[in-house]
C-alpha positions as a Markdown table, in Angstrom:
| # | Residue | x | y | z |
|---|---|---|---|---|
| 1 | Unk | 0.0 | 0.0 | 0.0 |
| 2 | Unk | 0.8 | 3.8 | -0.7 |
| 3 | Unk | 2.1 | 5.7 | 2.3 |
| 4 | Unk | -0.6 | 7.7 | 3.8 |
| 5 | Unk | -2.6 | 4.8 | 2.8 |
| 6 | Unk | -4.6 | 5.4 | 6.4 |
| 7 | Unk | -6.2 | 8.5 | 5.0 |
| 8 | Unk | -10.1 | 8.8 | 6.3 |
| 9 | Unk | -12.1 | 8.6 | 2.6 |
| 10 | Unk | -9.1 | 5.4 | 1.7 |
| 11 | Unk | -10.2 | 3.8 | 4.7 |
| 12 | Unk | -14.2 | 4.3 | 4.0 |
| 13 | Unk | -14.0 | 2.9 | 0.4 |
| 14 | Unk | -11.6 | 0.4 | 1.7 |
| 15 | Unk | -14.6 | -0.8 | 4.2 |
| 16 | Unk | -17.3 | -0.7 | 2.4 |
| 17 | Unk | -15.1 | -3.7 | 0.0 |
| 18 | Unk | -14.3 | -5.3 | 2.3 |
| 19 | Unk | -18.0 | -5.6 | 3.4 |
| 20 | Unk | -19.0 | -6.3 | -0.3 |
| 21 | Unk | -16.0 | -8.8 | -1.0 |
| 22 | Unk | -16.8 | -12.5 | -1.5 |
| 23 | Unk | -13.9 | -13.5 | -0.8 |
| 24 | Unk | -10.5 | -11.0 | 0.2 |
| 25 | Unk | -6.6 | -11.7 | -1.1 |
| 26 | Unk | -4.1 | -9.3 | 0.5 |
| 27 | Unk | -0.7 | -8.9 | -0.9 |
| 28 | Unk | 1.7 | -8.4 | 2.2 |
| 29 | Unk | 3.4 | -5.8 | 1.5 |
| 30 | Unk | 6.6 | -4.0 | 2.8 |
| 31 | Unk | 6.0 | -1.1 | 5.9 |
| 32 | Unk | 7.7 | 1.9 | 7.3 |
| 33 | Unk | 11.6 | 1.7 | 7.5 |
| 34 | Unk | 12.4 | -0.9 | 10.0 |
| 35 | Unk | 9.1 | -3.0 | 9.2 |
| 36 | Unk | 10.2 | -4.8 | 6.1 |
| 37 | Unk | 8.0 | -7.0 | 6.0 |
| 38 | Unk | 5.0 | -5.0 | 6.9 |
| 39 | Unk | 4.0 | -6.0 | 10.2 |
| 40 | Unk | 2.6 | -3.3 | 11.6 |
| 41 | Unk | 0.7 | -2.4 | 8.5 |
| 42 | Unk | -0.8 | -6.1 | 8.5 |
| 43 | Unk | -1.8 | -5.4 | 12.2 |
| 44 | Unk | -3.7 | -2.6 | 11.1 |
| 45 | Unk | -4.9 | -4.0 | 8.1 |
| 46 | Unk | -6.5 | -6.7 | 11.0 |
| 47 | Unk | -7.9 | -3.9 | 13.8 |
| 48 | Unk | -9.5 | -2.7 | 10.5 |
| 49 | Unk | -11.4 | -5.5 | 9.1 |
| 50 | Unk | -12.4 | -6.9 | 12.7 |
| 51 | Unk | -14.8 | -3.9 | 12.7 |
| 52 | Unk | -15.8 | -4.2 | 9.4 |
| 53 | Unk | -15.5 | -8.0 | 8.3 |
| 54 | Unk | -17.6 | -11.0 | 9.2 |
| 55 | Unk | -15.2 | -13.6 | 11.0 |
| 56 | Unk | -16.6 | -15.9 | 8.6 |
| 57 | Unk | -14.9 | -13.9 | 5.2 |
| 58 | Unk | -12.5 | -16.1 | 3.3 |
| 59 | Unk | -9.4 | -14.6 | 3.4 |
| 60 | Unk | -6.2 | -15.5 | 1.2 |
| 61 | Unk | -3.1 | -13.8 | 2.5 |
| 62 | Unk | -1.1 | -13.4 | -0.4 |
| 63 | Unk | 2.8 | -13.7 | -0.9 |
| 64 | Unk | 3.2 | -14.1 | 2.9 |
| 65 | Unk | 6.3 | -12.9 | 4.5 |
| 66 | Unk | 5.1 | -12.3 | 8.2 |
| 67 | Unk | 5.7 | -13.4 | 11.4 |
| 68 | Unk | 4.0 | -15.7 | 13.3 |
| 69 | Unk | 2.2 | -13.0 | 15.8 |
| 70 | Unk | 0.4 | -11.9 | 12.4 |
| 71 | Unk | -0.5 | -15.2 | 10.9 |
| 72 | Unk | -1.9 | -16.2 | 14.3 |
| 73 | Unk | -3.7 | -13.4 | 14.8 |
| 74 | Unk | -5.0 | -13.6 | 11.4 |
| 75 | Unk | -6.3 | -17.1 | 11.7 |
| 76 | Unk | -7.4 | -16.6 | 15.2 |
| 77 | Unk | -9.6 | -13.7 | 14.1 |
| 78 | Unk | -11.1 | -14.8 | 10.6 |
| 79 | Unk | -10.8 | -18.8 | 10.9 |
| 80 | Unk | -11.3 | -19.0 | 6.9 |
| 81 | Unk | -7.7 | -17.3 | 6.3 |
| 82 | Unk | -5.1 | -19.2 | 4.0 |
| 83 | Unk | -1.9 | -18.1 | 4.2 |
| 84 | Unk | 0.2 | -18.6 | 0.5 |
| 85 | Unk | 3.9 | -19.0 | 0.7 |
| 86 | Unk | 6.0 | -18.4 | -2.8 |
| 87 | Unk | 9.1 | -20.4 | -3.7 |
| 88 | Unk | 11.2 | -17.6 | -2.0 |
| 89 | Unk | 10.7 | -19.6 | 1.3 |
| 90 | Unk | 14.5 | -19.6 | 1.4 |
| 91 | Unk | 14.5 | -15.9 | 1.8 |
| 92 | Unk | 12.4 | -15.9 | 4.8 |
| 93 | Unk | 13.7 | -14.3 | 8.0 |
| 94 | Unk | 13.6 | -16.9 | 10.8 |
| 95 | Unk | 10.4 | -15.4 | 12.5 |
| 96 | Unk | 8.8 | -15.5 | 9.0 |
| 97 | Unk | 10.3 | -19.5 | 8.7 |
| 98 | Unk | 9.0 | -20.2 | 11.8 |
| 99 | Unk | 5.3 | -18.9 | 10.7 |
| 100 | Unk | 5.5 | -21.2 | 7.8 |
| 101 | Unk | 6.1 | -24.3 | 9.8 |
| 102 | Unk | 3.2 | -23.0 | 12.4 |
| 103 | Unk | 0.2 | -22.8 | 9.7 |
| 104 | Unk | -2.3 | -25.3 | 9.7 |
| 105 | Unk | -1.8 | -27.7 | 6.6 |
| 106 | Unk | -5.5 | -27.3 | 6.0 |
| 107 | Unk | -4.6 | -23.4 | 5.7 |
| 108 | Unk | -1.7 | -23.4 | 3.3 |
| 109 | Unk | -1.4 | -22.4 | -0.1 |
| 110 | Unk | 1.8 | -22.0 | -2.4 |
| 111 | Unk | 1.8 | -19.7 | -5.1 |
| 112 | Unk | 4.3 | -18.6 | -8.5 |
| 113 | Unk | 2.8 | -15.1 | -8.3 |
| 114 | Unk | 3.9 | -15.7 | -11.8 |
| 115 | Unk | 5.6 | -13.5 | -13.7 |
| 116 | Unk | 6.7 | -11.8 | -10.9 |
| 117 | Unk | 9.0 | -14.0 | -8.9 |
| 118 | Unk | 12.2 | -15.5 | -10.4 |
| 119 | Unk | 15.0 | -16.4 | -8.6 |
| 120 | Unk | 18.8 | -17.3 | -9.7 |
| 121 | Unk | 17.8 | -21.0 | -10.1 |
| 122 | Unk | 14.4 | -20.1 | -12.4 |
| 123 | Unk | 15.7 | -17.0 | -14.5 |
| 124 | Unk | 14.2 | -13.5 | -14.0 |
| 125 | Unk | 10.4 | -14.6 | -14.0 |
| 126 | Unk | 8.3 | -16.7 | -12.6 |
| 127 | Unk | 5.5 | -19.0 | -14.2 |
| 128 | Unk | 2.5 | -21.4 | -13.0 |
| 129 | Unk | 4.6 | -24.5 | -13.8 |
| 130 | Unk | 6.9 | -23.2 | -11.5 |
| 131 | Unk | 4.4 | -24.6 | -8.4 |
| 132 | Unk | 6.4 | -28.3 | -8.0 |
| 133 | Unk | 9.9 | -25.8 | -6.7 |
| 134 | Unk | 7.3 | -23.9 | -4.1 |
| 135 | Unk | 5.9 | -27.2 | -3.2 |
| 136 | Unk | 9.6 | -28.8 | -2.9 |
| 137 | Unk | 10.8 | -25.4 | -1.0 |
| 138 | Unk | 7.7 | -25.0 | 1.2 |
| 139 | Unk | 8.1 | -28.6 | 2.1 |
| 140 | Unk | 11.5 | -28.3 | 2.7 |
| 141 | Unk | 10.8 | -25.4 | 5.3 |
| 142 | Unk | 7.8 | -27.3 | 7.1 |
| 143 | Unk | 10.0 | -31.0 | 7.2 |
| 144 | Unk | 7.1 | -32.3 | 4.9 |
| 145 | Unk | 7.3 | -34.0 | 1.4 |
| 146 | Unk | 6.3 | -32.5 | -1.8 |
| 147 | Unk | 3.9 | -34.4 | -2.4 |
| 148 | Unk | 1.7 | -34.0 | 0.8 |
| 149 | Unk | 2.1 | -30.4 | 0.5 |
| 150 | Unk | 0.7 | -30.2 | -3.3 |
| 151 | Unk | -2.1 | -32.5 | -1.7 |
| 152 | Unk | -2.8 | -30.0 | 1.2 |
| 153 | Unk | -2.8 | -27.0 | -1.2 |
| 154 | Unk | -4.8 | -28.3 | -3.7 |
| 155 | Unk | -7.7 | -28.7 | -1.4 |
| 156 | Unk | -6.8 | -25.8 | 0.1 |
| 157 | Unk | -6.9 | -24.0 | -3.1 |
| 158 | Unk | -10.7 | -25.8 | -3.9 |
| 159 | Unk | -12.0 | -24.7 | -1.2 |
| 160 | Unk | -10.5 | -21.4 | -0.6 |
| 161 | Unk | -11.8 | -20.4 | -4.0 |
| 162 | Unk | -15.0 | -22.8 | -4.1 |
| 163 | Unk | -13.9 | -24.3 | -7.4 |
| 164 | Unk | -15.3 | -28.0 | -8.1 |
| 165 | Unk | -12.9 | -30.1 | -10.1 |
């Protein structure tokens, strides 16, 4: 989000979407200097939609890079969050790693974010056939096998987004 993103007619529109959304994805962004990963703007983002959102709202937190305070709190407050881990799991700080090995199986989701993430072992972008490295890496992180975390997501991903196949 834009600094100054806090401003009183952002945050009116911003609730009234988040009222009107069927489901929510939230790219977690970077914060202030010293937040990197954005913590305390994810922490308001959540003292925000508790006022606004029904605990119930499917909630897809997208490209996560936080801590475990936030994915907790996250999960705690709207149980229908998924949290989706790229392959840049290596990158993680070791709060962030931690997270990752702390969310639910049944609330996981990997994700290319194709084109946007490469790496030095994919080339410069990213694509959707790149979802068997974040399965490997993710796995890798959690002390789980590829294959049980592509099974978990999957699901995850079916019923996240209600899709039937």
């Amino acid at each position: 989000m834009q600094s100054g993103w806090g401003k009183h007619s952002y945050l009116k529109e911003f609730s009234v979407s988040l009222k009107n959304a069927m489901f929510w994805s939230y790219t977690v962004g970077g914060g202030a200097d010293g937040d990197i990963h954005g913590k305390e703007e994810q922490m308001s983002l959540l003292s925000i939609m508790l006022g606004v959102v029904s605990p119930e709202q499917r909630i897809h937190l997208h490209c996560f890079q936080g801590d475990m305070e936030v994915s907790c709190s996250f999960l705690n407050s709207f149980p229908n969050t998924y949290v989706g881990y790229t392959h840049n799991v290596d990158d993680l700080t070791e709060d962030a790693a931690v997270a990752l090995r702390l969310v639910p199986s049944d609330r996981l989701l990997i994700e290319t974010d194709a084109p946007y993430f490469g790496g030095p072992t994919i080339g410069n972008t990213s694509s959707p056939m790149m979802v068997g490295v974040a399965a490997k890496r993710v796995g890798r992180v959690r002390c789980e096998s590829t294959k049980s975390v592509l099974r978990d997501t999957a699901a995850n991903t079916r019923a996240l987004y209600r899709l039937n196949w």
